[in-house]
C-alpha positions in Angstrom: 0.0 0.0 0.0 2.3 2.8 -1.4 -0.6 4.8 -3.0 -1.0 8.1 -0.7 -4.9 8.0 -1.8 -4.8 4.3 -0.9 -3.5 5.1 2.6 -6.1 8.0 2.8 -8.9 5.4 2.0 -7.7 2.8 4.3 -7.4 4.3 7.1 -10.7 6.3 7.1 -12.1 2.8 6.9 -10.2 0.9 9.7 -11.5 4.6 11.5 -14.9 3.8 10.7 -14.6 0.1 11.6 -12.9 1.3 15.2 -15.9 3.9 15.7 -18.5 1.2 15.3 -16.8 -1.4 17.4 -16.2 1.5 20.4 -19.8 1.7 20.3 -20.3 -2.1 21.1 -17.3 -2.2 23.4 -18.5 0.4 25.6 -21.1 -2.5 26.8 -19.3 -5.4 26.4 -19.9 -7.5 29.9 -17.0 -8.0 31.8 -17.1 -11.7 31.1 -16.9 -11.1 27.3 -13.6 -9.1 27.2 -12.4 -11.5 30.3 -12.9 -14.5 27.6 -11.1 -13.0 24.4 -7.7 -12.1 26.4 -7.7 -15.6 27.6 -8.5 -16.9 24.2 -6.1 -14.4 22.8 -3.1 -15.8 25.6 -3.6 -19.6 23.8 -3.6 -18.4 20.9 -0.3 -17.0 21.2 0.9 -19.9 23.0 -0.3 -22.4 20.4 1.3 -20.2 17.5 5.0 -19.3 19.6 6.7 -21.3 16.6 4.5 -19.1 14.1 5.8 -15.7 16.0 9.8 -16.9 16.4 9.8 -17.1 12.2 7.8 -14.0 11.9 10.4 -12.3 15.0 13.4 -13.7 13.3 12.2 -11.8 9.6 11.8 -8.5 11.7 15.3 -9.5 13.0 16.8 -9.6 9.8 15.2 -6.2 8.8 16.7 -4.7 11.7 19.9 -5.9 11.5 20.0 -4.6 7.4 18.6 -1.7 8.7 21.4 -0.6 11.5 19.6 -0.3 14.6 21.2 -0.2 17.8 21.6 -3.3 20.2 19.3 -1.8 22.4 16.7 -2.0 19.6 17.2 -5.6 18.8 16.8 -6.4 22.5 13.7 -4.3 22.0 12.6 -6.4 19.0 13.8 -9.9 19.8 11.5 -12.9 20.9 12.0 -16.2 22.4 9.7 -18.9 23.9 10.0 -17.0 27.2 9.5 -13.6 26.2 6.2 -15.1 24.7 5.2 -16.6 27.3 5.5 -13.7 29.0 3.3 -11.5 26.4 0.7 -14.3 26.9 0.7 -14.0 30.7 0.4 -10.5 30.6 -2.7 -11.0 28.8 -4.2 -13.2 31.1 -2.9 -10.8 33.9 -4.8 -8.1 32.1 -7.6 -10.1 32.1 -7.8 -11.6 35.3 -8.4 -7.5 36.8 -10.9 -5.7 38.1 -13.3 -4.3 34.9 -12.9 -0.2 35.3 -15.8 0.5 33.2 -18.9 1.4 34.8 -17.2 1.4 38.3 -18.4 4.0 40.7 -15.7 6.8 41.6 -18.3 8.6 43.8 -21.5 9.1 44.7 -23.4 11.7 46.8 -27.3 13.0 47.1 -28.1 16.5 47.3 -31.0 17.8 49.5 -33.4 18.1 47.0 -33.2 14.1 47.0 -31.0 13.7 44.0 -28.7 11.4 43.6 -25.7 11.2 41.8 -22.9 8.5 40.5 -19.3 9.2 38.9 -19.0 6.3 37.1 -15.7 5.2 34.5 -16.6 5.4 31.2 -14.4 4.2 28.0 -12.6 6.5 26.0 -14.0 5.8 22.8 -11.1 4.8 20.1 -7.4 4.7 20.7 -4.7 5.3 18.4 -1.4 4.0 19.8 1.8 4.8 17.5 4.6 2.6 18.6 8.4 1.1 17.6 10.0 -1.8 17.9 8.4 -4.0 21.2 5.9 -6.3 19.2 4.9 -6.6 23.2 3.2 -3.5 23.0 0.6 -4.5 20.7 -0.4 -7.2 23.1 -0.1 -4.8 26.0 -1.8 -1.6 24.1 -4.9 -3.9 22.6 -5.3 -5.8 26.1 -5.3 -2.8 27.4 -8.0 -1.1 25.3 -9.6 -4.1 25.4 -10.4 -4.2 29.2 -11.5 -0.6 29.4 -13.9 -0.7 26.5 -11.8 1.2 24.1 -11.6 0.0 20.4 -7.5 0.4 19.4 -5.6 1.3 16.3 -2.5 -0.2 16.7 0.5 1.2 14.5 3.8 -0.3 15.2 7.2 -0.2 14.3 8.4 -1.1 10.5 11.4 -3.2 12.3 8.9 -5.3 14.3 6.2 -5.7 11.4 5.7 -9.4 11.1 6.0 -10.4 15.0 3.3 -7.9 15.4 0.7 -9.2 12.4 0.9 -12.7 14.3 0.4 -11.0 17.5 -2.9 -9.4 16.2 -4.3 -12.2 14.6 -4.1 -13.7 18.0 -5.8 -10.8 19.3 -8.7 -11.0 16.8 -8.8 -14.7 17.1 -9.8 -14.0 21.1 -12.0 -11.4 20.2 -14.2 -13.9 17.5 -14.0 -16.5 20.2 -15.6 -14.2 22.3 -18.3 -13.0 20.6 -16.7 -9.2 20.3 -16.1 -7.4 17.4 -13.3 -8.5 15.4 -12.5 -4.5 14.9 -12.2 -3.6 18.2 -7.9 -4.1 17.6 -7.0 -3.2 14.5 -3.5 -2.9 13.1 -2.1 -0.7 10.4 -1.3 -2.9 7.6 1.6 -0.9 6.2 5.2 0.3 7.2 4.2 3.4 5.5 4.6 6.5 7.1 1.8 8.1 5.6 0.0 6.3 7.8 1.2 8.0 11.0 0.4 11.5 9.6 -2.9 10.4 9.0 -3.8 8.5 12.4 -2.3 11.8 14.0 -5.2 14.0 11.5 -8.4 11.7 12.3 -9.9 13.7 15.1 -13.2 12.2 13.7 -12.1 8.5 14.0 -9.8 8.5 17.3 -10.0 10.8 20.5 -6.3 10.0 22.2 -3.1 8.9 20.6 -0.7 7.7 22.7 3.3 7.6 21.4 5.4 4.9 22.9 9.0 5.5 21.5 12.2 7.0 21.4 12.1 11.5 21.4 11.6 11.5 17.7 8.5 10.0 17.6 7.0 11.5 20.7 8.3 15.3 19.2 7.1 14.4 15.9 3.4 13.2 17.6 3.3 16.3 19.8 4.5 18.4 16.8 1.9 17.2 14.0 -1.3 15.6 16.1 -5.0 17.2 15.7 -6.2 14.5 18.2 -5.0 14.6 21.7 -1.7 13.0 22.9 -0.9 11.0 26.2 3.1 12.1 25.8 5.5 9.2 26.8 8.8 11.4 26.9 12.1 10.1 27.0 13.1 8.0 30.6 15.9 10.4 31.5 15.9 8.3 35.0 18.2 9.6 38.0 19.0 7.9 41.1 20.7 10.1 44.0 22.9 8.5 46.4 22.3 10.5 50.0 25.0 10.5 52.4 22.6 8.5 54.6 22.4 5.7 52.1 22.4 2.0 53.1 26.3 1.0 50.8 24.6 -2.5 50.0 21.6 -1.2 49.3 23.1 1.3 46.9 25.0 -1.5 45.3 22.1 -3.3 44.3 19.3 -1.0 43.0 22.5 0.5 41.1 23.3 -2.1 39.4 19.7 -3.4 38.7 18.2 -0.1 37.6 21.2 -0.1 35.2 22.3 -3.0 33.9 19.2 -5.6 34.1 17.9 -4.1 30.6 20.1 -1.0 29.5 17.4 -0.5 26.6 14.0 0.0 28.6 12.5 3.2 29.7 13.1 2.3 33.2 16.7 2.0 32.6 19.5 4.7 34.9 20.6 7.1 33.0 22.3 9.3 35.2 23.3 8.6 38.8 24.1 11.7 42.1 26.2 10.9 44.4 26.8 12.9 47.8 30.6 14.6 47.7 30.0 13.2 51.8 30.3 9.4 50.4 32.7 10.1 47.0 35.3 8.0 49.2 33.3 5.4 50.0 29.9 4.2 48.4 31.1 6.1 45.6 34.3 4.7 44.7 32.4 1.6 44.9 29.1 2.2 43.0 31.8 3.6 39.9 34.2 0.5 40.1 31.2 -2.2 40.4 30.2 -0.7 37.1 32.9 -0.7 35.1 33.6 -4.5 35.9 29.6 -4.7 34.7 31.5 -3.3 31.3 29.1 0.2 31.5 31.0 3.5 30.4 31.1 5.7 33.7 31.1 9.0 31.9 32.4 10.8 35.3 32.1 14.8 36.3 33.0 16.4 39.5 35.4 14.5 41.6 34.1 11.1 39.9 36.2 12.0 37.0 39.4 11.0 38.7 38.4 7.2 39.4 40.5 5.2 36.9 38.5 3.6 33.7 36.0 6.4 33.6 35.3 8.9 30.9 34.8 12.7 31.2 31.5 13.8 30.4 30.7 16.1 28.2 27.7 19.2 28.8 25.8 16.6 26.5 25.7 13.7 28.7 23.2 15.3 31.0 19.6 14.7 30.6 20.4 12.1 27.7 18.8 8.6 27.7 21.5 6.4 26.7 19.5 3.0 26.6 22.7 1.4 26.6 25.7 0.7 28.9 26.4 4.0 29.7 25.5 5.9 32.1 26.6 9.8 33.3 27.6 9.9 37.0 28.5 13.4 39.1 29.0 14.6 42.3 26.2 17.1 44.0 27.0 19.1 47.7 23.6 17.7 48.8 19.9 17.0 48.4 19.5 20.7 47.4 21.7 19.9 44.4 20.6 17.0 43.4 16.9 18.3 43.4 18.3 21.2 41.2 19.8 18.9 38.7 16.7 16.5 38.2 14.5 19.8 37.9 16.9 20.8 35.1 17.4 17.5 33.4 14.8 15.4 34.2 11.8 14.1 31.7 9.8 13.6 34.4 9.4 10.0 34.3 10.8 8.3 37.4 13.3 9.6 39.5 14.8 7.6 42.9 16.9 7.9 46.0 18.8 5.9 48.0 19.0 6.6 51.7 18.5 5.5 55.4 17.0 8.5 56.3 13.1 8.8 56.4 12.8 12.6 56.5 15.3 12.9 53.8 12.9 10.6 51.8 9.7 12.0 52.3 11.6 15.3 51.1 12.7 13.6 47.7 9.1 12.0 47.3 7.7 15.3 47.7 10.0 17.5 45.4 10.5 16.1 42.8 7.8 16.5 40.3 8.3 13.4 37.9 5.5 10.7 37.0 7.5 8.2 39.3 9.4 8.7 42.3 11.2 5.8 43.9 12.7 5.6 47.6 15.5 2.4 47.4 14.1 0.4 44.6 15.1 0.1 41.3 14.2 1.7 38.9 13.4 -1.0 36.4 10.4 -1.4 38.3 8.9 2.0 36.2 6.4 -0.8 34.5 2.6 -0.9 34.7 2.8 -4.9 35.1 4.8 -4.3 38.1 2.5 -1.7 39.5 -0.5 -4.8 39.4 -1.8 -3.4 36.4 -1.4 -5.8 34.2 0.5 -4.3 31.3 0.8 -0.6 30.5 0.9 1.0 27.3 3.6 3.7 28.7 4.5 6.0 30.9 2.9 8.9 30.4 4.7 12.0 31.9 2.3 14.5 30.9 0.0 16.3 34.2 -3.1 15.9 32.3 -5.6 13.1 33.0 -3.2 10.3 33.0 0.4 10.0 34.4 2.8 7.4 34.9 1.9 3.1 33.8 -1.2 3.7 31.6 -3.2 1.0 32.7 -7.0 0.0 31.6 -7.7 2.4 34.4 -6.0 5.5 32.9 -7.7 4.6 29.9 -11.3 5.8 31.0 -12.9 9.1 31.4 -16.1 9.2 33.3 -19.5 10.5 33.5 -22.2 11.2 36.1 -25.4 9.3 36.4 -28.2 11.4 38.3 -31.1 10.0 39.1 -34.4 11.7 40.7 -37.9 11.5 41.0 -39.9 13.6 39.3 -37.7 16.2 40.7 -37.6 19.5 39.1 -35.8 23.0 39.7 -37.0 25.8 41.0 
């Protein structure tokens, strides 16, 4: 489909298709949509064989193509990364249905009553790269609060994602839902994208998940409104009052578990109080993990480091590197996160409970973490199942975006006869 017409015609259909299957979604019992993400789970299950071939074409795109390690990681899928996709679904399946749940409800004195209840969204866009897991993530997701999904993924992960959706659908016929409910773009066109971002009539939210291009480029050109998954510029301050083991271990987690995830460290504040000490070791246990310390302040003097440039702050490496500095205090390292942050999650390490409350309470970003990794920046580890992103906007949803932050709501009011004077 390399027509520009075709591409215009296509997707005002799939548009039309998602509309029509919101509308049946929206009351879809909870035992319906409970059904087609089970059904959905086997069917990856039963297909895994099916999904390595189609995983180890996107592979070889990839690879032709240049991308970084980090993006293969991204991209690549064995029987236990499937497995995992699958029980993510059931995961998602197995919660609590949002839609139609009551948020609040009060009666005024004139005997009315009144309910806020979640509703669905209506139709999601999500415009993604190269995890083929977000298309199980982002249409389970959708799924579960009543949302009908346009799914447009990477070009690099283009076949592992077709199986994934026929999966999907296969779960949704099973069920008795609409087979349109998740719908994926069947193009590596980008014509596409500037489309989905133009159909305010078809889709009410697009949410980016990807690197800063994609999420500039979305924010830049999009009529319909954005959930904005920024970069995970992700800091971790180490407090004079930190615990030296304790700092050890989320360190080396939160940096070198997956070096290509959102979650990931990026940069890493260390007290000038413990340079000596939990510094020296934090920098050293790195560097035998092989990670490139690129060192500033009085880090830059520990042997097999690099000096960092003005550039290396506030940049998401998703590899293994990772910017390191001295700060005075807590005061500084605030003042640095506030400067270079993206607002997505931000963590200290330290014994001290005031000192942590402080942190928690100043620093502004989607996430904040007390001594715990950072890798744990992931709605299936928040109990949500999955999570399309992280959404580091202030507006209606922020942080995982779960089934949950995929509703709005509305307000039943019920009276009798009642009228106003």
């Amino acid at each position: 489909m390399k027509d520009d017409t075709n591409i215009v015609e296509t997707m005002a259909e799939i548009g039309r298709r998602a509309r029509a299957a919101a509308t049946e979604l929206a009351t879809a019992t909870p035992e319906a949509k409970r059904s087609a993400l089970e059904a959905g789970a086997d069917a990856l299950v039963a297909r895994t064989d099916e999904l390595l071939e189609a995983n180890a074409k996107d592979m070889d795109f990839a690879r032709d193509k240049g991308v970084t390690p980090a993006m293969l990681d991204r991209l690549e899928l064995d029987a236990a990364r499937i497995a995992g996709i699958a029980d993510a679904l059931r995961s998602v399946a197995a919660q609590d249905d949002p839609v139609g749940e009551v948020m609040e409800a009060w009666e005024q004195p004139n005997g009315l009553k009144f309910e806020q209840v979640r509703s669905p969204l209506g139709v999601v866009g999500v415009i993604y790269e190269s995890r083929p897991n977000v298309t199980a993530d982002a249409g389970a997701l959708c799924l579960k609060s009543g949302n009908a999904v346009i799914l447009r993924g990477g070009s690099e992960s283009f076949h592992s994602s077709g199986v994934i959706h026929s999966c999907l659908v296969e779960g949704l016929k099973k069920a008795g839902l609409p087979e349109h409910a998740v719908q994926r773009v069947p193009t590596r066109d980008r014509a596409a994208v500037s489309e989905m971002l133009q159909m305010t009539d078809a889709i009410d939210v697009i949410v980016p998940r990807g690197g800063k291009g994609l999420v500039g480029l979305v924010q830049r050109e999009a009529r319909v409104p954005v959930f904005a998954h920024l970069e995970g510029i992700v800091h971790i301050y180490i407090d004079k009052d930190a615990d030296p083991e304790v700092a050890l271990n989320v360190v080396l987690n939160a940096k070198t578990r997956r070096t290509g995830i959102c979650g990931a460290a990026e940069c890493l504040l260390i007290h000038e109080d413990v340079v000596d000490t939990i510094g020296q070791g934090l920098i050293r246990a790195l560097i035998e993990k092989d990670v490139e310390v690129r060192a500033g302040g009085r880090l830059a003097g520990i042997d097999g480091t690099v000096a960092a440039s003005d550039d290396d702050w506030g940049r998401e490496f998703l590899d293994k590197i990772i910017a390191a500095k001295t700060v005075p205090d807590i005061d500084g390292a605030i003042a640095h996160i506030r400067r270079y942050s993206s607002n997505h999650t931000d963590c200290i390490i330290t014994a001290d409970d005031a000192t942590a409350e402080r942190f928690l309470n100043e620093v502004d970003s989607a996430i904040v973490m007390v001594n715990a990794s950072t890798q744990f920046a992931d709605g299936g580890e928040f109990g949500m199942g999955a999570e399309i992103g992280i959404a580091t906007g202030r507006l209606h949803a922020r942080g995982p975006v779960g089934a949950r932050q995929l509703t709005s709501f509305k307000y039943k009011v019920r009276g009798a006869g009642t009228i106003r004077p």
